[in-house]
C-alpha positions as CSV (number, residue, x, y, z in Angstrom):
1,X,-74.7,-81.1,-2.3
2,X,-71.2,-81.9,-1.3
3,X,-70.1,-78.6,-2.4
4,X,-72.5,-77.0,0.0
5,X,-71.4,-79.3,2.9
6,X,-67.7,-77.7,2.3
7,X,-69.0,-74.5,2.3
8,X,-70.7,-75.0,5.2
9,X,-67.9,-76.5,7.2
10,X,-65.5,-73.7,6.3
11,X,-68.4,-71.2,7.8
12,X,-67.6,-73.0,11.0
13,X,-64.2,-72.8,10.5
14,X,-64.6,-69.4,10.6
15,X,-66.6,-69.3,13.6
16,X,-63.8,-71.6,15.4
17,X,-61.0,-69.6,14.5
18,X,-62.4,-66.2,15.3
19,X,-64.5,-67.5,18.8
20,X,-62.0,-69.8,20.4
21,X,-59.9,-66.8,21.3
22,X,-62.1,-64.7,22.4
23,X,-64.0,-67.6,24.8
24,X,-60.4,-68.2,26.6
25,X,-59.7,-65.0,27.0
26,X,-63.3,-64.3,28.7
27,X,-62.6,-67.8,30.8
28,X,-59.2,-66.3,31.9
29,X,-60.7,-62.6,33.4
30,X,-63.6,-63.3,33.6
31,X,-63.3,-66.4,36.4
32,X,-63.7,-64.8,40.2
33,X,-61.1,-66.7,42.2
34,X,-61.3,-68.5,45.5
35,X,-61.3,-65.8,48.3
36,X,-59.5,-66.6,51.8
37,X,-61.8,-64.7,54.6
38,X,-59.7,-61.4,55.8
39,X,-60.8,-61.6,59.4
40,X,-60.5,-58.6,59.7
41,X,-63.4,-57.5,57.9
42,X,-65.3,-60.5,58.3
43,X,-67.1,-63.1,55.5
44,X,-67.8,-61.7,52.4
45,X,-71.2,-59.9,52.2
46,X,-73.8,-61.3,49.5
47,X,-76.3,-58.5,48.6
48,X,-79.5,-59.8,46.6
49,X,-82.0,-57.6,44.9
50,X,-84.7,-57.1,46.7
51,X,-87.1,-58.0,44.1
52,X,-86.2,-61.7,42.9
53,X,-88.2,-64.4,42.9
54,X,-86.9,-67.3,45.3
55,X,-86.1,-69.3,41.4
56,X,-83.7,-65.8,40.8
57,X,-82.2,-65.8,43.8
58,X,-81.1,-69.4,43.4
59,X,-79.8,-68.7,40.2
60,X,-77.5,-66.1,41.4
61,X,-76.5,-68.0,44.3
62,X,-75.3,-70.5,41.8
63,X,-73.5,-67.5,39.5
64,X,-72.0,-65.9,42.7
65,X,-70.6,-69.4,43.6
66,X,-72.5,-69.2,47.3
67,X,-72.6,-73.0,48.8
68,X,-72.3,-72.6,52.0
69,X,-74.5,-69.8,53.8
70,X,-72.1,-70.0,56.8
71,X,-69.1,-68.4,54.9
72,X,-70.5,-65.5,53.6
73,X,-73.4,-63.2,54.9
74,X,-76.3,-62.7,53.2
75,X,-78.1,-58.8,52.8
76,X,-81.1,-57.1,50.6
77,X,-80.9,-54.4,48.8
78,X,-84.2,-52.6,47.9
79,X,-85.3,-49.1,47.0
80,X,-85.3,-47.8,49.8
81,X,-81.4,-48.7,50.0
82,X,-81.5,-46.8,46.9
83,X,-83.4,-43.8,48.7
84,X,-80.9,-43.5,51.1
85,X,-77.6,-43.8,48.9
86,X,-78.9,-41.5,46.2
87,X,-80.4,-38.4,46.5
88,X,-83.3,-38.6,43.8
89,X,-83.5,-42.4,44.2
90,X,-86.7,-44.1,43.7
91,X,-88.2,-46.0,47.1
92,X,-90.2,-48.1,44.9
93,X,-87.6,-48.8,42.3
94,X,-87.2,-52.8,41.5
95,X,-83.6,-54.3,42.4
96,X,-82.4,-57.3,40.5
97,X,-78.4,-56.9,39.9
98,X,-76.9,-58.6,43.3
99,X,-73.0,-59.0,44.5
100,X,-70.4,-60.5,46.4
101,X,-68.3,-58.0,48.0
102,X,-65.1,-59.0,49.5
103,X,-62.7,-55.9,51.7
104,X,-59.9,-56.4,51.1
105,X,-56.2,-54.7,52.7
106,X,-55.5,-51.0,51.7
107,X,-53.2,-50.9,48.6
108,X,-55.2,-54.3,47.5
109,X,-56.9,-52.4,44.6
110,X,-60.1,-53.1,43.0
111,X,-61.0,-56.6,41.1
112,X,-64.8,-56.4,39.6
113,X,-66.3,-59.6,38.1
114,X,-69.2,-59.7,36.1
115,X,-70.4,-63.3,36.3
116,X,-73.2,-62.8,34.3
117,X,-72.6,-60.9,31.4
118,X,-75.3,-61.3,29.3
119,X,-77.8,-60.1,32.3
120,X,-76.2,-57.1,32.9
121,X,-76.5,-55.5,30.0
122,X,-75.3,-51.1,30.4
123,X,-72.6,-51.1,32.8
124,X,-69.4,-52.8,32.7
125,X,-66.8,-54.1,35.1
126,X,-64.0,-50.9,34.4
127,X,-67.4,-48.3,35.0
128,X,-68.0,-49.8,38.0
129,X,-64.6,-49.7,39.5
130,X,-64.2,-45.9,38.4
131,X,-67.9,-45.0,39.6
132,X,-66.1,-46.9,43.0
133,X,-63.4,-44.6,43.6
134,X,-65.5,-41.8,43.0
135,X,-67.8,-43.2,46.1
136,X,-64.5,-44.2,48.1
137,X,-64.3,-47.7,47.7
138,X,-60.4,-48.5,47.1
139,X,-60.1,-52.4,47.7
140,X,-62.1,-54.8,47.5
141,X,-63.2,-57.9,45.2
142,X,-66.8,-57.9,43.7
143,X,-68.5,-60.1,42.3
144,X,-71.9,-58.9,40.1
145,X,-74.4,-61.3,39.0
146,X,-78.3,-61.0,38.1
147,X,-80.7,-63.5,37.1
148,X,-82.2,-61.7,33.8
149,X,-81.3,-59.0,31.7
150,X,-81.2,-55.8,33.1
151,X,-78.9,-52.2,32.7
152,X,-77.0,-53.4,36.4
153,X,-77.4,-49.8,37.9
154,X,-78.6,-51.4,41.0
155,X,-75.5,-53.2,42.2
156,X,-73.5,-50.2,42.7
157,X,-76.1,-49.6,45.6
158,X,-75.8,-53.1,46.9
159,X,-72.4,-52.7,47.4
160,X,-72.7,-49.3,49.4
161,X,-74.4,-51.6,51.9
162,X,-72.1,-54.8,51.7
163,X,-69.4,-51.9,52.4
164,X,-71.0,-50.0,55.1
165,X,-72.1,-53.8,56.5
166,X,-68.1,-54.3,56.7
167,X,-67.5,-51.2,58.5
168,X,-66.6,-49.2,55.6
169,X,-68.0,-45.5,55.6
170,X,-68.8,-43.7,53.0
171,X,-70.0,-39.9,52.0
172,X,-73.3,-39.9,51.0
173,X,-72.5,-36.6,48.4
174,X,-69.9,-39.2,46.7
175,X,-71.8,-41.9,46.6
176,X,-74.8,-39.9,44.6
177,X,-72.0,-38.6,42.2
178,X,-70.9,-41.8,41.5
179,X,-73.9,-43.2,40.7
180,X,-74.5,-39.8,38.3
181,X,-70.9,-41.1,36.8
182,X,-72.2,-44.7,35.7
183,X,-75.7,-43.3,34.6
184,X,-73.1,-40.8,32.5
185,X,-70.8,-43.3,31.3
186,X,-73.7,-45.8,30.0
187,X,-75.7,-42.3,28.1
188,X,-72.0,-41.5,26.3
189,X,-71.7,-45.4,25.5
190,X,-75.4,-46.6,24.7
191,X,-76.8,-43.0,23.3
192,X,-74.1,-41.2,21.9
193,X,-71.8,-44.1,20.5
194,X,-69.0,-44.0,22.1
195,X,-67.0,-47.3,22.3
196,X,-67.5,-48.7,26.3
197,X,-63.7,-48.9,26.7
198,X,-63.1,-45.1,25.9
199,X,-65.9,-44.4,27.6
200,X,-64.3,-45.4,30.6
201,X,-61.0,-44.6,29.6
202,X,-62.2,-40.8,28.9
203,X,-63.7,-40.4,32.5
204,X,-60.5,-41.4,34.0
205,X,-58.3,-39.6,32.2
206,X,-60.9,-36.4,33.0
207,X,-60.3,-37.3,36.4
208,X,-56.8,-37.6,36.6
209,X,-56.4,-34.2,35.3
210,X,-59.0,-32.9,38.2
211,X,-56.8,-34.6,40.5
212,X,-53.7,-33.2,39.2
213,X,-55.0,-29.5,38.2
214,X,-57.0,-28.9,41.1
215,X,-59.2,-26.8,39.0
216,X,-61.1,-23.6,40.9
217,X,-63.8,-23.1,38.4
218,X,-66.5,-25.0,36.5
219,X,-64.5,-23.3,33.2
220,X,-61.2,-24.8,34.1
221,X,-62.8,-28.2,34.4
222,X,-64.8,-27.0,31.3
223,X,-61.0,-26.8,29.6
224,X,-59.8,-29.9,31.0
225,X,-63.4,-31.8,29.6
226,X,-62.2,-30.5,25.6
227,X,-58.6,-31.1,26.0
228,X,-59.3,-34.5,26.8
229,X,-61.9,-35.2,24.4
230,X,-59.7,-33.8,21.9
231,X,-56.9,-35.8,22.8
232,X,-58.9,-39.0,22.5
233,X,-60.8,-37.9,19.5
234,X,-63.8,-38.4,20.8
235,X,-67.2,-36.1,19.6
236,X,-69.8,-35.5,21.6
237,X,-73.6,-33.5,21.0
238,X,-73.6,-30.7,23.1
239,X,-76.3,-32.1,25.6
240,X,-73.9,-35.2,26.2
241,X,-70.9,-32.5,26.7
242,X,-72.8,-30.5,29.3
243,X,-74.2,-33.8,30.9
244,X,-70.2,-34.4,31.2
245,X,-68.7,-30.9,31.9
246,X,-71.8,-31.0,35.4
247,X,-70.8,-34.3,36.4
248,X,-66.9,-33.7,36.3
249,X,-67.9,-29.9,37.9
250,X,-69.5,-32.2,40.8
251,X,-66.6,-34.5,40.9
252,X,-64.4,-30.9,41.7
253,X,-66.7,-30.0,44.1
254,X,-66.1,-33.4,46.2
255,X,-64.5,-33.4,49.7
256,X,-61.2,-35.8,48.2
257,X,-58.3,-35.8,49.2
258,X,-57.0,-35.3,45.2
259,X,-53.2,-35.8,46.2
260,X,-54.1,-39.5,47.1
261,X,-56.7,-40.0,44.3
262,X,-54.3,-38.9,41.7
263,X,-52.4,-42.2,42.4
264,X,-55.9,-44.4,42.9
265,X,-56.6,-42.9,39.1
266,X,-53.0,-43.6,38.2
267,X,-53.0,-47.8,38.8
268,X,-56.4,-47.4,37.6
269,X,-55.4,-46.2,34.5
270,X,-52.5,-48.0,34.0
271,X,-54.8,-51.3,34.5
272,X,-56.9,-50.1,31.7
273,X,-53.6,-49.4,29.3
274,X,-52.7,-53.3,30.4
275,X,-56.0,-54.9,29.2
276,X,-55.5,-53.0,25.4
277,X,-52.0,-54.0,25.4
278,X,-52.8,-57.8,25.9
279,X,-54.9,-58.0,23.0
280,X,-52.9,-56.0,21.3
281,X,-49.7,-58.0,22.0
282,X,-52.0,-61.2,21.9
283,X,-49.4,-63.1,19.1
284,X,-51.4,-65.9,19.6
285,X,-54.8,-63.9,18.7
286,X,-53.3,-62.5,15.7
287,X,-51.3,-65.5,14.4
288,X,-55.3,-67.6,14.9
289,X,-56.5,-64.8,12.5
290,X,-54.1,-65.1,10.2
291,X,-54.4,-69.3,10.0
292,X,-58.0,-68.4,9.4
293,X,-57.7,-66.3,6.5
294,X,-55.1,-69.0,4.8
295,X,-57.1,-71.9,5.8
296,X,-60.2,-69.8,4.6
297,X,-58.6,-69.9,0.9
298,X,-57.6,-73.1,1.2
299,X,-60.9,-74.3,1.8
300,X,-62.4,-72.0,-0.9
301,X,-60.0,-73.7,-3.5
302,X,-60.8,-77.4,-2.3
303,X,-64.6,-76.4,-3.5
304,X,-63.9,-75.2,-6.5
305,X,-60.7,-77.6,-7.1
């Protein structure tokens, strides 16, 4: 019996070692920070689904850290927001996925929170901030948050209208593109296996060479499609290659201007290099695994000793 309890506390010595890192580091990114109100775009807008219960909505007031109504203002999205933002949207499509959208200056950048991440359970924060610049949304802070568990395809349109609330415009043929780019991104991640962070590393590196090429054709962005795959190693089936060759041929087709997006894609990018090199360069991470895997022995020899 003893010997069981010792097993059974180095099993949790496991879990210790392995979790503890990986909770901070979630605390650390994951934590939205206080917000001072730009006046010049106003409070920022809180965008509910349109289709949670008064319990739900509560629950994401509480996630998206609203206290105090009068410092932020408070807007539904609901399928006819979805209607109007995409052009096969569904009018009687249920919303859930809400956010806190903050403007913020020009140059600012993008900062996406997902405060809930066990409820939103297809996109993540890096697709939503490329599916952004793809809509034209450069800098802002946002905050994503839903109540249950759902794919989070909905806040993307939520925050159309908390940018258009602002005084943000937007181009209605980007926004439905974008939207095609996360529905994309989740397929290559959740169907066809690709890891979420090359996912999102693939479509911005696609991008970058649109921006940068200029491609004429729907075969030169073809070209550009298998160079990058082949240069990340990544295999797709054929269906999910065409789904990715259209969207990107879309993407060419945009009114950008690509001289300025080529930079956007740039920082992007580089923020995306910055959050594997952390955990890469994590000494900390590294030196708890290897503490585990010595204290792991040395518990295995106190059993037996």
């Amino acid at each position: 019996m003893k010997k069981m309890v010792q097993v059974y506390l180095a099993f949790l010595l496991v879990i210790g070692v392995l979790v503890s890192p990986i909770v901070a580091l979630a605390d650390t990114n994951g934590e939205a920070e206080t917000e001072v109100v730009n006046e010049k775009f106003g409070a920022p807008i809180v965008v509910y689904g349109g289709n949670l219960t008064d319990d739900q909505k509560n629950s994401v007031k509480e996630s998206l850290k609203v206290t105090d109504k009068s410092e932020v203002q408070e807007i539904v999205v609901t399928g006819k927001d979805l209607a109007t933002y995409l052009n096969d949207g569904d009018a009687s499509a249920r919303m859930f996925s809400s956010a806190k959208i903050t403007r913020k200056d020009a140059g600012s950048g993008l900062i996406i929170n997902i405060v809930t991440p066990d409820n939103i359970t297809e996109v993540t924060a890096d697709m939503y901030a490329n599916a952004m610049l793809t809509a034209g949304i450069e800098d802002a802070v946002v905050d994503i948050a839903a109540p249950k568990p759902v794919t989070g395809h909905s806040a993307l349109v939520g925050i159309y209208k908390a940018y258009e609330v602002t005084g943000g415009e937007l181009d209605p043929e980007r926004t439905d593109v974008a939207n095609d780019e996360l529905s994309v991104a989740t397929i290559l991640s959740k169907q066809g296996g690709v890891d979420e962070e090359k996912v999102t590393e693939l479509l911005t590196e696609i991008k970058k060479q649109i921006a940068e090429q200029n491609p004429a054709s729907r075969e030169e962005v073809e070209k550009i499609v298998s160079e990058q795959l082949s240069k990340l190693k990544i295999e797709l089936s054929d269906k999910d290659r065409q789904l990715l060759i259209d969207l990107m041929d879309r993407i060419r087709q945009l009114d950008i201007d690509f001289s300025k997006w080529s930079d956007q894609l740039n920082d992007f990018s580089k923020t995306i290099e910055d959050k594997f090199n952390q955990i890469k360069d994590n000494e900390g991470f590294w030196q708890s695994v290897k503490d585990f895997f010595n204290n792991l022995i040395d518990s295995i020899r106190s059993i037996f000793s």
